[in-house]
C-alpha positions in Angstrom: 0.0 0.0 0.0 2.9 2.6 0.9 4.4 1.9 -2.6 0.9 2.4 -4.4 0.7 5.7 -2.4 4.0 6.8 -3.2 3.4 5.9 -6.8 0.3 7.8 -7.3 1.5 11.0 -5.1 5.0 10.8 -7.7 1.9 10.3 -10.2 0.1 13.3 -8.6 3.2 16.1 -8.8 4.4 15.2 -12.3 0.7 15.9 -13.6 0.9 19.1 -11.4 4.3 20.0 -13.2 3.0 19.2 -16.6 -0.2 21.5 -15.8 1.7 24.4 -14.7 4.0 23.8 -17.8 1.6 24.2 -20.1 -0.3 27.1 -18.4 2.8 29.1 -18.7 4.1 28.0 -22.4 0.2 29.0 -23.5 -0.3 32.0 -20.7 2.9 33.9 -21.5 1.9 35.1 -25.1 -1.3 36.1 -24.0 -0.3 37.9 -20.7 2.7 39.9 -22.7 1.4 40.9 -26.2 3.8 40.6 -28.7 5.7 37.8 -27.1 6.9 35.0 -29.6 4.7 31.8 -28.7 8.2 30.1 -28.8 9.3 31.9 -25.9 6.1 30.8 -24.1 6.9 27.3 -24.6 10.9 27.4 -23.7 9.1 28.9 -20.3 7.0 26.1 -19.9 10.1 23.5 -20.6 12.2 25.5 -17.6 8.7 25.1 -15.5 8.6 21.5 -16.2 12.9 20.6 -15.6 12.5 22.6 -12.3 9.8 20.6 -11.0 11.3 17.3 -12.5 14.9 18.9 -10.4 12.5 19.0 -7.2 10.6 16.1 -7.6 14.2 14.0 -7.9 15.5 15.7 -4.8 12.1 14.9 -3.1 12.5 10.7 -3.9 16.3 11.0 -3.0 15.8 12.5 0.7 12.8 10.1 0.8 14.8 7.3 0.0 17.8 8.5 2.4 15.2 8.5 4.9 14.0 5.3 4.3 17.9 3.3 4.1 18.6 5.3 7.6 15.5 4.0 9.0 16.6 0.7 8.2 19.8 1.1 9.8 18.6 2.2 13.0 16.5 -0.5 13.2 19.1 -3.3 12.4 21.4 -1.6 15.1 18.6 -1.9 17.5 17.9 -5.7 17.0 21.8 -6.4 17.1 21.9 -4.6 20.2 19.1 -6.2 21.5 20.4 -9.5 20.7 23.7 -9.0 22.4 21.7 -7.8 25.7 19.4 -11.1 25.6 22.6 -13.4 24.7 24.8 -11.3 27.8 22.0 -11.6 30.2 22.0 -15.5 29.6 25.7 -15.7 30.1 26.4 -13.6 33.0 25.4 -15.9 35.3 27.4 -19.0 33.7 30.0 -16.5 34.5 29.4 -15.6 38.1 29.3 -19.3 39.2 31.9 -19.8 37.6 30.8 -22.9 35.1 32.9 -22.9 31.9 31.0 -26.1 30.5 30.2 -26.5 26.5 27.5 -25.0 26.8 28.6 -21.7 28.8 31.9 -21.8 25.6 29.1 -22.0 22.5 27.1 -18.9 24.5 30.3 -16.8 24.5 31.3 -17.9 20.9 27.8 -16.7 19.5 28.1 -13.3 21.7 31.3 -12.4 19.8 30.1 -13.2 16.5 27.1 -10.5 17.3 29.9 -8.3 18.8 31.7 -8.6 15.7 28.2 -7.8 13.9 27.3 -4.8 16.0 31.2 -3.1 15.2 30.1 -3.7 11.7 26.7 -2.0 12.2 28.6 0.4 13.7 31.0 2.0 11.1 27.9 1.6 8.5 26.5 4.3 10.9 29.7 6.4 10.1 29.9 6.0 6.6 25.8 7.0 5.9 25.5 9.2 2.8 25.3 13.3 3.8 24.6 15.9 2.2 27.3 18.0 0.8 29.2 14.7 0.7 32.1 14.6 -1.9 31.7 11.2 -3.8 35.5 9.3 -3.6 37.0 9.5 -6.8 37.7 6.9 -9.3 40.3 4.5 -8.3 43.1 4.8 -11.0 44.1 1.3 -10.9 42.3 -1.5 -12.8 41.1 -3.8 -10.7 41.7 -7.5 -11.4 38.3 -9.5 -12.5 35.8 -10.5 -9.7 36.8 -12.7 -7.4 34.4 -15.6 -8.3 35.0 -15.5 -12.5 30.9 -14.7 -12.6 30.6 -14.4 -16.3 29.1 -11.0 -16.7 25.4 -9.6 -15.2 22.6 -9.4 -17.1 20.6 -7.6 -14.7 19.3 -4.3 -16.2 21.9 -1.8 -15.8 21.9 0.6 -13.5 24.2 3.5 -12.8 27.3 3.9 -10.4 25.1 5.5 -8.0 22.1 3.5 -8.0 24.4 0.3 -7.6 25.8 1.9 -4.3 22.5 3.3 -2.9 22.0 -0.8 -3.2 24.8 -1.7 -2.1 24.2 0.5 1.2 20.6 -0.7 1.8 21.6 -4.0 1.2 24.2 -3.7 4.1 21.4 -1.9 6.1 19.1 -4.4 5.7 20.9 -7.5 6.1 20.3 -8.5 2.4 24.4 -9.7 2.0 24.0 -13.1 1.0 26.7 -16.2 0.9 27.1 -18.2 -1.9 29.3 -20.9 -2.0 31.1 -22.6 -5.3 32.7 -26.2 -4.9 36.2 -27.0 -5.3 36.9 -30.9 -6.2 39.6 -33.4 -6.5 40.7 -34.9 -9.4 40.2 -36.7 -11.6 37.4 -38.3 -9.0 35.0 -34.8 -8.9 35.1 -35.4 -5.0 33.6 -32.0 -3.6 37.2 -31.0 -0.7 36.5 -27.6 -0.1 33.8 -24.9 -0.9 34.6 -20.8 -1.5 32.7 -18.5 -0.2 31.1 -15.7 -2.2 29.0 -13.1 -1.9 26.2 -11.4 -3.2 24.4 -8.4 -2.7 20.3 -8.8 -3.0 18.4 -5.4 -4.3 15.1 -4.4 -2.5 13.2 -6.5 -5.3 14.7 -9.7 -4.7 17.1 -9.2 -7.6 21.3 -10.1 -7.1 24.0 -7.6 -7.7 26.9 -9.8 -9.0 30.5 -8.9 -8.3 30.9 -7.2 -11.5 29.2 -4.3 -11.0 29.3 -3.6 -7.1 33.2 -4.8 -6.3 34.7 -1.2 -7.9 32.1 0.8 -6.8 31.6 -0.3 -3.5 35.9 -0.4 -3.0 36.2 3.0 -4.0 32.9 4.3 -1.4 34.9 2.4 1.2 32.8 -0.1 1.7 34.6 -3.2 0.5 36.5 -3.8 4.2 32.4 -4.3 5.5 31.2 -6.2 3.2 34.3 -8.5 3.0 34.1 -8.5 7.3 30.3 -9.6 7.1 31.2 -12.2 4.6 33.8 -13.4 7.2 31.7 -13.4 10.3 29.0 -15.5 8.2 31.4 -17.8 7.3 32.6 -18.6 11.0 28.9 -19.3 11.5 28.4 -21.6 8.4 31.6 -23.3 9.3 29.6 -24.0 13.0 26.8 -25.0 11.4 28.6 -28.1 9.3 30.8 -29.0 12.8 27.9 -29.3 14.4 26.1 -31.7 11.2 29.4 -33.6 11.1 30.2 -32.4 7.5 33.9 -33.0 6.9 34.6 -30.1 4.5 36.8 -27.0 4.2 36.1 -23.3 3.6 37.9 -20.9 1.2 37.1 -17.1 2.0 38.5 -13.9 0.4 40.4 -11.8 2.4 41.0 -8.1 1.1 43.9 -5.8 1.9 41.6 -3.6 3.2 40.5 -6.0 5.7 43.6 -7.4 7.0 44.3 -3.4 7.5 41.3 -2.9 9.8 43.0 -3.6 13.0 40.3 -3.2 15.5 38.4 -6.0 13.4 41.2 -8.1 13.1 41.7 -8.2 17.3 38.5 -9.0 17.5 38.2 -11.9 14.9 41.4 -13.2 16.2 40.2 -13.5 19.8 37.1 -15.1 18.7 39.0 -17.6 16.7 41.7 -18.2 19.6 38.6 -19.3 21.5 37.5 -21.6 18.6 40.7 -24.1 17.7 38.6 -26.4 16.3 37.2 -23.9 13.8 40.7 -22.9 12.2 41.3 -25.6 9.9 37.9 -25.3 8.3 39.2 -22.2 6.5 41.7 -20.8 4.6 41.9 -17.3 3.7 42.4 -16.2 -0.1 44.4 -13.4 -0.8 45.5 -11.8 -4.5 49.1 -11.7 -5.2 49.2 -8.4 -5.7 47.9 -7.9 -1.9 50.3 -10.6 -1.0 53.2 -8.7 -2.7 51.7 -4.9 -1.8 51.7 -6.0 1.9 53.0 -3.9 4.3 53.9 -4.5 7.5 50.5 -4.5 9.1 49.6 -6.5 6.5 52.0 -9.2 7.1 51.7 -8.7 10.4 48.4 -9.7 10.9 49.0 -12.7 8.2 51.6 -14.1 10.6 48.9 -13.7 13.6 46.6 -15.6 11.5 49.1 -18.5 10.8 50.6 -18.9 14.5 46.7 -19.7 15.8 46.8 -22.3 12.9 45.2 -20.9 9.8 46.4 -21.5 6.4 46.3 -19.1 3.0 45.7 -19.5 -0.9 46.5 -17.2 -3.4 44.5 -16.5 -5.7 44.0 -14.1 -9.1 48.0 -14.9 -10.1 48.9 -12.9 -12.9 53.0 -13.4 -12.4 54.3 -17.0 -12.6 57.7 -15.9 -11.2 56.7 -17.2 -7.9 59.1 -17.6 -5.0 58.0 -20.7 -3.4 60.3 -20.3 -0.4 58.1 -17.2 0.5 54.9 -19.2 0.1 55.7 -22.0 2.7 57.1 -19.0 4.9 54.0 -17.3 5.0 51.8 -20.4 5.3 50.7 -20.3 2.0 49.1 -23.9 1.1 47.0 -23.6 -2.2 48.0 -21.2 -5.3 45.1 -21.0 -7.7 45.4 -20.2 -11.4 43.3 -19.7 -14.2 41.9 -22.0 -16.5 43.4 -19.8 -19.7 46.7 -19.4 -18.0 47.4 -23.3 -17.7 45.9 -23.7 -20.7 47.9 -21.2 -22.6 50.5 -23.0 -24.7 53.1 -19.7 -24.5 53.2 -20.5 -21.0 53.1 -24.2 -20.8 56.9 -24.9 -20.0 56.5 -22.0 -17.3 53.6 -23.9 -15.7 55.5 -27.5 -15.7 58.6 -25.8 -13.7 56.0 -24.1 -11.6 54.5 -27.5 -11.2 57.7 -29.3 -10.4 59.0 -26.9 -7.8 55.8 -26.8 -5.8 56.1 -31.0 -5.6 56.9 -32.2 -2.6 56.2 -29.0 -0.6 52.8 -28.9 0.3 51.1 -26.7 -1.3 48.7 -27.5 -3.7 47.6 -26.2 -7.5 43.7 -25.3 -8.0 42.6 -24.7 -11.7 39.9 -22.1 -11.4 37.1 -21.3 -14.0 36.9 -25.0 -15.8 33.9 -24.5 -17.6 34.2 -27.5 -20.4 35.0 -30.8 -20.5 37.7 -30.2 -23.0 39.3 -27.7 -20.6 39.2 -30.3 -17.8 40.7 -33.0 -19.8 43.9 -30.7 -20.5 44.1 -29.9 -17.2 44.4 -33.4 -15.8 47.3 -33.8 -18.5 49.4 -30.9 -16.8 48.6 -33.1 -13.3 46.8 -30.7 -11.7 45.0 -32.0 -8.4 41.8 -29.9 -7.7 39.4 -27.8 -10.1 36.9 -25.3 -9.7 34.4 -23.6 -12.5 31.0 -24.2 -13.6 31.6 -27.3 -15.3 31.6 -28.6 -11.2 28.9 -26.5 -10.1 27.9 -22.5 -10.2 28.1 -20.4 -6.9 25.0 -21.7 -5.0 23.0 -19.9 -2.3 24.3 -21.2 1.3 21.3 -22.8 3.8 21.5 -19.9 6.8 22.2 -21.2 10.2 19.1 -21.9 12.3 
C-alpha cells in the first residue's frame, strides 16, 4: 500500500508539473502581447525541468530516509540480541561454570559483537549531504573474485548500484554463496569458497561485477568483505555441528587485513574456537600478497601462529618464489583455466608445477567450464578444479 501511495502521489506532482508547464508555455503570449509563442513554450520547458529537479530531490531524501531507517533499526535488533545473549551468560559467568554450553554462549556473543562493530561503522559512513563522492580508483582492478561471467541484470548507474549496495548492508540482504572446489580426476567435492552477493530491494542479485569497484572505491569493501567473514565462521559451526567434513575458502582483502580493531577482534574469537581454524583458509591476491605492508604481514603471521592456512589466488605473475609461500603459510595457489591452458606459457607452468612438488602446497585450476578444458588440465597433473563445469556459486542454507 505505501508503494501504491507513493506511486500515485510521484503520479500526482508530475501531472501538477505538466499542468503548470503548459499554463505558462500558453499563458505567457497572451499575458505579454507581442511575445513569440516560442518563448512561451521554452518557459514552460524551464517550469517542467525545475519541477522534475524537485521532484528527484524529493525521492532521494525520501529514500535517504528510508535506508537510515533501516539502519537504526538493524542496530537496535543487534543490540538487542547482544543484551538477551549477555543476560543469559552472566550468570554462567558468576558461578563460575565454563561447561560447553557456557563456551558456545560466549562464541555466538562475539560473533554478534563482531556484527554490532560492523553496524557500527555503517552508521559512520551514511550518505550526507554535501558529501564529496570518492574519486575513481586509477588502478584496474583485477576481474571479480568468483569469475561470474558478466550480469545481465538491467543496468543501472554507479550511484544507483551503491545506494543498493548500502541498503543492502542496512538491511541485512548480504547473502553467501558458496562454489565447490573438487579433487581430481574423482570430482570429489574437498572444499567450498565463499562468495558473496548483494540482493536489491526487489529480490534481484547484484553480482560482483558491477558492485566490487564501486563499493571499493565508497569504502565499503572492508564491511562487506568482514560480514562475509563473520557469516562464514557461522556456516563453518553450522557443518561441525552436522558432522560435515569439508573445508572453507574465504576472500580476504587488503583492506580487511588493515582494519586492526576488526582483526583483534576476529582473532580473539577464533583463539577461543581451535577447532574452527582448519575449516578455513583465507584467499588473498598476489598483488595484496606482494603490496603488503607490514601490518599486512603482520596480521598474516597472527593468523598462521593460531593455525590458519592461506591460498592465493587471481596470479597474474608466474615468477613465484616458493620459499616465501611455505614461509608465510601459503598452502594452495590457484590459477586460471586460460593461464594453464595457454601453450606460451606451458613450460613455465610445468617448472611451476615441479618446484611446488613435494612441498605442500597444492595447485587449484579455477574457472573449468568444459569438459575439454578439464581433460587438458588433468594432463598438466593438476590435483583440484573449480568452475562451472563442477557447479555454479550456489545460495548457502542460513544457520538456524
Amino acid at each position: 500500500m505505501a508503494a501504491l501511495a507513493a506511486f500515485l502521489h510521484g503520479l500526482a506532482v508530475a501531472a501538477a508539473a505538466v499542468s503548470v508547464a503548459v499554463s505558462v508555455a500558453l499563458g505567457l503570449p497572451e499575458l505579454q502581447p507581442g511575445t513569440d509563442p516560442a518563448m512561451g513554450w521554452i518557459g514552460g520547458g524551464l517550469v517542467l525541468l525545475a519541477g522534475g529537479a524537485l521532484d528527484l530531490h524529493r525521492r532521494l531524501a525520501r529514500r535517504q530516509r528510508d535506508t537510515l531507517h533501516r539502519l537504526d533499526r538493524l542496530q537496535k535488533s543487534v543490540d538487542a540480541l547482544a543484551e538477551r545473549l549477555e543476560r543469559r551468560i552472566a550468570p554462567v559467568a558468576e558461578t563460575g561454570d565454563a561447561g560447553p554450553s557456557a563456551a558456545a554462549h560466549e562464541a555466538v556473543l562475539q560473533e554478534v559483537r563482531l556484527l554490532h562493530a560492523l553496524v557500527a561503522r555503517l552508521g559512520d559512513s551514511r550518505p550526507s549531504a554535501g558529501r564529496e563522492p570518492p574519486p575513481a580508483s586509477r588502478l584496474a582492478r583485477p576481474a571479480p573474485r568468483d569469475g561470474v561471467p558478466a550480469s545481465q541484470a538491467p543496468p543501472m548507474d554507479e550511484a544507483a548500484v551503491l545506494e543498493a549496495v548500502r541498503e543492502a548492508l542496512a538491511a541485512d540482504r548480504i547473502d553467501i554463496h558458496l562454489q565447490p572446489i573438487v579433487s581430481l580426476p574423482q570430482r570429489k567435492h574437498r572444499f567450498f569458497e565463499v562468495f558473496s552477493r548483494v540482493r536489491a530491494a526487489d529480490g534481484a542479485l547484484i553480482l560482483p561485477d558491477r558492485y566490487l569497484e564501486i563499493a571499493e572505491r565508497a569504502g565499503l569493501m572492508a564491511t562487506i568483505d568482514n560480514l562475509l567473514l563473520v557469516r562464514c565462521i557461522q556456516l563453518i559451526r553450522e557443518t561441525e555441528r552436522r558432522q560435515h567434513a569439508i573445508g572453507f575458502f574465504c576472500n580476504m582483502s587488503a583492506a580487511t587485513l588493515s582494519d586492526a580493531a576488526f582483526m583483534r577482534q576476529f582473532l580473539d574469537l577464533m583463539q577461543r574456537n581451535q577447532t574452527l581454524v582448519p575449516k578455513l583458509a583465507f584467499e588473498l591476491s598476489q598483488q595484496d600478497l606482494r603490496a603488503g605492508g607490514a601490518v599486512t604481514m603482520g596480521i598474516l603471521s597472527q593468523l598462521a601462529r593460531i593455525g590458519f592456512r592461506f591460498s592465493m589466488d587471481r596470479v597474474t605473475d608466474l615468477d613465484i618464489d616458493v620459499d616465501t609461500l611455505l614461509r608465510h603459510e601459503i598452502r594452495c595457489v590457484k590459477l586460471d583455466c586460460g593461464l594453464l591452458l595457454d601453450p606460451v606459457l606451458a613450460p613455465r607452468i610445468e617448472e611451476l608445477r615441479r618446484r611446488l612438488d613435494g612441498t605442500g602446497i597444492d595447485l587449484i585450476a579455477e574457472r573449468i567450464e568444459t569438459e575439454a578444458q578439464l581433460d587438458a588440465i588433468l594432463s598438466r597433473g593438476i590435483d583440484f578444479g573449480q568452475g562451472y563445469l563442477f557447479g555454479e556459486p550456489r545460495p548457502a542454507r542460513k544457520p538456524p
